[in-house]
C-alpha positions, -999 to 999 in steps of 0.1 A, spaced: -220 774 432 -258 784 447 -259 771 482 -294 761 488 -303 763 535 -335 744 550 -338 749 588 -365 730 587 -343 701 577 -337 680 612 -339 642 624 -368 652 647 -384 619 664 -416 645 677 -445 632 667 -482 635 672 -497 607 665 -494 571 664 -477 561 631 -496 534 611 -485 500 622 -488 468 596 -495 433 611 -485 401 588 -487 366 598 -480 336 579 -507 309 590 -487 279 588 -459 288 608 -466 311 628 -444 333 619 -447 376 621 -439 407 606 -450 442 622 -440 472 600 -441 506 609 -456 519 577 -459 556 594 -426 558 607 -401 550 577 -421 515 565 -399 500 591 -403 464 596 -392 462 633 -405 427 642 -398 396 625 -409 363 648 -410 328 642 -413 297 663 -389 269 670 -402 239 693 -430 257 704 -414 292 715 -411 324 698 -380 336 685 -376 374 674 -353 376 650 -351 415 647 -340 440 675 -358 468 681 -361 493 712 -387 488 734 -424 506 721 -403 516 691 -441 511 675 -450 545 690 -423 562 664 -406 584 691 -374 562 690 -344 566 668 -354 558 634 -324 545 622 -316 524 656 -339 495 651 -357 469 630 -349 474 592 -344 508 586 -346 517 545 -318 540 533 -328 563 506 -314 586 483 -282 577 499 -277 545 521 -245 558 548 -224 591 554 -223 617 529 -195 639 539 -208 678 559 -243 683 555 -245 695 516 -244 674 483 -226 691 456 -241 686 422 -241 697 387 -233 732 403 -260 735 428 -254 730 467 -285 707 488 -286 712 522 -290 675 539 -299 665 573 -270 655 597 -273 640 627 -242 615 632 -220 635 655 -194 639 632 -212 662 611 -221 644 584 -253 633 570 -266 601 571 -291 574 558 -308 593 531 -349 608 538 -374 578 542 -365 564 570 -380 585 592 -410 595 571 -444 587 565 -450 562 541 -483 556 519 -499 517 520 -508 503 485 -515 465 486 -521 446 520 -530 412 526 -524 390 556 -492 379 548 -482 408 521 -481 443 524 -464 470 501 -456 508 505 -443 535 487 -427 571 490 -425 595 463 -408 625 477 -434 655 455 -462 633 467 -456 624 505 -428 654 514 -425 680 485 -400 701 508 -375 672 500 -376 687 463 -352 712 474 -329 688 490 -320 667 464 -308 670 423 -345 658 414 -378 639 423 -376 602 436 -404 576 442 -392 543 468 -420 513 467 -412 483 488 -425 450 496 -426 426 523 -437 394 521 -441 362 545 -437 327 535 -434 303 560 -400 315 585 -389 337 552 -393 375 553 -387 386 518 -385 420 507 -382 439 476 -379 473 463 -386 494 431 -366 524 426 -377 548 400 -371 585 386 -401 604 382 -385 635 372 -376 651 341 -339 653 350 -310 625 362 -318 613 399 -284 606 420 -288 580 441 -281 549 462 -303 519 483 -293 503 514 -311 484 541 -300 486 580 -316 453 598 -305 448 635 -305 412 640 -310 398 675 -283 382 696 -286 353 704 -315 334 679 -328 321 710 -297 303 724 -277 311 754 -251 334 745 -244 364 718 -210 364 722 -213 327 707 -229 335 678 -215 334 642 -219 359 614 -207 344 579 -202 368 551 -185 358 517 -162 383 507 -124 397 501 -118 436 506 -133 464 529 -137 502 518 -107 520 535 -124 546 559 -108 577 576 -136 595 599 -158 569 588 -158 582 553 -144 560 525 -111 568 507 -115 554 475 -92 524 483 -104 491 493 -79 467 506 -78 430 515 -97 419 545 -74 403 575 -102 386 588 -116 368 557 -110 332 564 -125 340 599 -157 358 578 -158 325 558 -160 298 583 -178 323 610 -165 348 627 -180 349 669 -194 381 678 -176 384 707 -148 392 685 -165 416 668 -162 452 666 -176 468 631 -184 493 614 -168 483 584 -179 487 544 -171 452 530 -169 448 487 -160 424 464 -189 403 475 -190 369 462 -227 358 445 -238 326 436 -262 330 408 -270 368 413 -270 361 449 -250 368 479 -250 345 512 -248 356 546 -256 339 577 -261 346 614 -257 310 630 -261 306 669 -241 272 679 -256 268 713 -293 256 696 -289 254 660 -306 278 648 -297 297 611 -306 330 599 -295 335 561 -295 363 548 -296 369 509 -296 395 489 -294 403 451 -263 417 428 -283 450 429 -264 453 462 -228 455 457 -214 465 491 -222 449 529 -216 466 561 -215 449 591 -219 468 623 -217 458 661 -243 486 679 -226 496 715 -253 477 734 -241 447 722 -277 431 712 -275 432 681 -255 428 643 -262 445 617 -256 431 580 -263 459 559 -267 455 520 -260 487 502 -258 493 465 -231 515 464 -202 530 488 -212 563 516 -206 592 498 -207 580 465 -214 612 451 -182 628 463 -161 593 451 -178 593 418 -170 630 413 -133 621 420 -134 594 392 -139 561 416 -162 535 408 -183 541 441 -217 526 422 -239 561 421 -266 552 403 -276 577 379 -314 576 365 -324 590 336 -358 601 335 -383 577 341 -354 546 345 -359 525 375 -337 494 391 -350 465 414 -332 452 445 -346 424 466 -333 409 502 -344 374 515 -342 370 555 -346 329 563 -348 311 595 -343 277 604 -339 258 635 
């Protein structure tokens, strides 16, 4: 098996220049999106109004606009080829050896090449704005990374307190493209109450992917906590990082919702059958949760190899799938 190194291959956060920053604002509401489209077409603020007073929906570090910070630590970072942990720093494939970038302190890699990237603006209107990466186009060094070419386009869009945003995966390349889509919003706590530990998070669903050093088994077993899930589980009995499956949709879509008692206020969170798995992750700083769609297992690769249904999508030159994500306040 050819083992293929790139030192050059490294989360660096060193940049010199301020990435490109998107402003969108929905004139009836109020309501606003600012996405980094320089720094991984990160959409790190979402804010609406309720009586008046704004309400960010989305955590993000502080100046997180000047794309110094974490890439994958705030906003709604986009996880592509592989959305997760894929287990070292190499993906095996068809006999060839990629070297990937690692940077989760267990060794592994994690969260796939875009989110941390420049992307390219192609559409942008007040309220609309869409981007794209195509890895020969933007990065070609990522050619030698990965079993073949790969092109990301996403959109976000605002309609009244709605953020919707959807994404076009295709295959460019004249050979089978691995790969798998998840997105990684940090969702503020509280929605403008009193208290995060107060706060709800609903998510419909009845087993969780087995993990041993964060990495899935191949099992997934029957969630203790689902009732709890179902009628709204408080945060301050939360401690996740968790891969839930065996999501249950509702006309091709999945629920979830982030409720904060103290004032009423909703966040739901939907999100197409393209999606197929949900983490849910409590950051240490305790701001934040994280609902994560994700259309298929971490390390799906090294599952699928091993025969378990893991959902690698495989393109065949020129294919392409869809997924889409709806975020919706309400006070």
């Amino acid at each position: 098996m050819k083992a293929v190194s790139f030192p050059w291959l490294q989360k660096s956060t060193t940049r010199m220049t301020t990435p490109e920053l998107i402003k969108l604002t929905d004139p009836t509401s109020g309501a606003e999106a600012h996405i980094l489209a320089g720094y991984g077409f990160n959409c790190f603020r979402f804010r609406v109004e309720q009586d008046g007073q704004p309400i960010d929906v989305l955590w993000s570090e502080p100046d997180f606009e000047r794309g110094d910070k974490r890439a994958s630590g705030s906003g709604i970072p986009l996880l592509f080829p592989y959305p997760g942990r894929l287990r070292g720093q190499t993906l095996n494939w068809q006999s060839q050896t990629y070297t990937l970038e690692g940077d989760d302190r267990l060794g592994n890699a994690i969260h796939g090449f875009v989110l941390n990237r420049p992307w390219r603006v192609l559409e942008q209107s007040s309220t609309r704005v869409v981007g794209q990466f195509h890895a020969s186009q933007d990065d070609a060094r990522l050619l030698a990374c990965w079993p073949a070419d790969f092109c990301m386009t996403a959109t976000y869009e605002l309609a009244g307190n709605s953020l919707r945003s959807s994404f076009v995966i295709e295959n460019p390349d004249d050979k089978p493209l691995p790969c798998g889509l998840g997105t990684h919003p940090y969702f503020r706590l509280p929605l403008g109450g009193a208290s995060a530990d107060d706060c709800l998070v609903r998510l419909p669903m009845r087993r969780r992917w087995e993990l041993v050093d964060m990495l899935p088994t191949g099992n997934a077993v029957p969630v203790e906590e689902i009732e709890q899930f179902r009628a709204g589980l408080p945060f301050g009995q939360m401690t996740f990082d968790d891969v839930f499956t065996d999501l249950e949709f509702d006309s091709h879509w999945c629920t979830a919702r982030v409720i904060d008692p103290s004032n009423g206020s909703r966040l739901v969170v939907q999100f197409d059958d393209s999606f197929r798995e949900c983490v849910i992750y409590t950051p240490p700083h305790r701001q934040a949760v994280c609902v994560e769609p994700y259309t298929c297992v971490p390390n799906s690769p090294e599952l699928h190899a091993a025969g378990v249904d893991a959902g690698l999508r495989i393109l065949q030159p020129g294919e392409q799938f869809t997924a889409e994500v709806i975020l919706r306040f309400t006070g």
